[in-house]
C-alpha positions in Angstrom: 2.3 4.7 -35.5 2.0 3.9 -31.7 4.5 4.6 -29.0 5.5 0.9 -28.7 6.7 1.1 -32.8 9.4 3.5 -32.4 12.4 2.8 -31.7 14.1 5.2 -29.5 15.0 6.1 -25.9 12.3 7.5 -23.7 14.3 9.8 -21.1 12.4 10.9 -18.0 15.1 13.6 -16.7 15.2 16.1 -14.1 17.4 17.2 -10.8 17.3 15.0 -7.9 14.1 14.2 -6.3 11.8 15.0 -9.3 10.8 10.8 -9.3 13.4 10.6 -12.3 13.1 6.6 -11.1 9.6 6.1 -9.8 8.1 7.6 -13.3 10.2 5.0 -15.2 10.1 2.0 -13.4 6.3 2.6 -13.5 6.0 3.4 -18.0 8.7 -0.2 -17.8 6.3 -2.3 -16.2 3.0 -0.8 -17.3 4.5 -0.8 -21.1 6.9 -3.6 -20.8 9.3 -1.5 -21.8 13.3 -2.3 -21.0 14.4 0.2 -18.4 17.9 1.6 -17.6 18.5 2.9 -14.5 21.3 6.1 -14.5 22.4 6.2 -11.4 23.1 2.2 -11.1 25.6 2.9 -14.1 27.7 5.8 -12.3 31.4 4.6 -11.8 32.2 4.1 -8.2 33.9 7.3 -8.1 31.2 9.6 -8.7 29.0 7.9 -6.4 31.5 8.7 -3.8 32.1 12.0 -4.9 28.3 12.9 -5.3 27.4 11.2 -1.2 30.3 13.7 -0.2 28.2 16.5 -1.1 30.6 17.5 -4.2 28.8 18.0 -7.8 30.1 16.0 -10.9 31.5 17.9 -14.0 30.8 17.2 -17.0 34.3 15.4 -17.3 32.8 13.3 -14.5 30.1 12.4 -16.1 31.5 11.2 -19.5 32.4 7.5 -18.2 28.5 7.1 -16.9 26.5 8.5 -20.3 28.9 6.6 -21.9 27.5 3.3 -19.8 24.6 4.2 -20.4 24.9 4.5 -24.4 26.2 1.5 -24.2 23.7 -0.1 -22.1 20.9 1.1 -24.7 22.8 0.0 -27.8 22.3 -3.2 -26.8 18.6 -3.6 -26.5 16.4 -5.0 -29.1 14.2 -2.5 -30.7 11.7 -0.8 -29.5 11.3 1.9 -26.8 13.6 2.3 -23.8 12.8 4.2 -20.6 16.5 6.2 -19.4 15.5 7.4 -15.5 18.9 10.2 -16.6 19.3 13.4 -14.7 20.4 14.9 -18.4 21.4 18.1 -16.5 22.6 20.1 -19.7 23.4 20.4 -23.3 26.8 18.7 -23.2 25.7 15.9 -21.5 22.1 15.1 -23.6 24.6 15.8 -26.8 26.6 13.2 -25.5 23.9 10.8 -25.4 22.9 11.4 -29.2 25.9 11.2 -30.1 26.4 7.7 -28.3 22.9 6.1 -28.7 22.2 4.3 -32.2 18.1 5.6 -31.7 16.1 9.0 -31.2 16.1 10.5 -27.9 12.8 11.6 -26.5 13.5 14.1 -23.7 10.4 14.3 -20.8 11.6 16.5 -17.9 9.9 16.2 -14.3 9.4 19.4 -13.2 8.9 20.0 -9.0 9.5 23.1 -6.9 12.4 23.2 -5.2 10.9 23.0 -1.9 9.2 19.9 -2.9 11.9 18.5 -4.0 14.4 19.4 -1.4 11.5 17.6 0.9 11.4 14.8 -1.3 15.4 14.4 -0.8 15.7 14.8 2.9 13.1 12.0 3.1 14.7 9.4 1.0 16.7 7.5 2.5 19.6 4.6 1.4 20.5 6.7 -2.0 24.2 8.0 -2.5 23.1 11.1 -4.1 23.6 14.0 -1.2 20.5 16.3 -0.5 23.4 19.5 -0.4 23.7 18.5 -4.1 20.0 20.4 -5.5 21.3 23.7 -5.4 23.9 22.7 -7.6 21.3 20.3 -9.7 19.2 23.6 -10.2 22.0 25.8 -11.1 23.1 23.4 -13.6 19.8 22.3 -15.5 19.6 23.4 -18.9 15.7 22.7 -20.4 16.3 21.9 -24.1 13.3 23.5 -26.8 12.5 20.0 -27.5 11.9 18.7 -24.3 7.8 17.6 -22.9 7.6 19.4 -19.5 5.4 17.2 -17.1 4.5 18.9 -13.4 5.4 16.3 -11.2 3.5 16.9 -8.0 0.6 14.2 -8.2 0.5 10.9 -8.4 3.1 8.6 -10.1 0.3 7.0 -12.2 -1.2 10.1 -13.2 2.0 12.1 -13.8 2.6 8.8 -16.1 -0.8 9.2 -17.9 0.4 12.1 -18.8 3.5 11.6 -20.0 2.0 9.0 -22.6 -0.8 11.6 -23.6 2.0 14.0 -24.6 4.0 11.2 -26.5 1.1 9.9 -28.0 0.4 13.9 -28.8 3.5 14.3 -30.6 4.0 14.0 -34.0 
């Protein structure tokens, strides 16, 4: 069985600035794969509360993974890339529990300085640059999880992700 005859959710998760969004906008249109972007489902109020500098709870974040479940539920079958941050147990949990498929977890993994570079650069995103300390602090890596380094290019950091998939049993 081939990646393309599963039906479950792809998540590419990670703190900010590991190219959470990058990497899955590029398996969506290289695969043709439905995408859901995470941070374009985050109520208002976190968005404002995040560009303030101030981390989300998990209480905070139980309106947005419940958009998102939502938001995956009702796509056809087949696989589905999440760009997720997917900090921590409670909040993956949450997404099991809400998403009617198996969740593949793929983490982006980046030195902090990179990605604190990576965040001072990019520009037009509410997500605060103060908030990757707190990102760091707060990521959990499940057992479960396919670890990419995410330090090269987006098209090979995507080859690899689909070698691991197409790796697993």
């Amino acid at each position: 069985m081939t990646v393309n005859e599963i039906d479950q959710i792809i998540t590419i998760m990670g703190v900010a600035g590991s190219g959470k969004s990058t990497i899955a906008s590029l398996l969506s249109q290289t695969y043709s794969w439905p995408m859901i972007e995470g941070d374009d489902l985050h109520p208002q109020k976190n968005v404002e509360k995040m560009a303030r500098g101030q981390p989300l709870t998990n209480e905070d974040r139980m309106p947005w993974l419940d958009a998102i479940a939502s938001a995956a539920n009702n796509h056809p079958s087949g696989p589905i890339i999440l760009a997720c941050s997917a900090l921590n147990d409670a909040v993956r949990s949450r997404l099991i529990d809400g998403i009617n498929r198996p969740c593949r977890w793929i983490i982006l993994d980046v030195p902090a300085p990179i990605l604190a570079e990576r965040l001072e650069q990019r520009k037009g995103h509410f997500m605060n640059p103060s908030l990757l300390t707190s990102q760091l602090a707060a990521l959990e890596i499940p057992a479960n999880v396919i670890r990419i380094t995410a330090t090269s290019s987006p098209q090979k950091i995507c080859n690899a992700i689909m070698r691991a998939l197409r790796d697993m049993p």
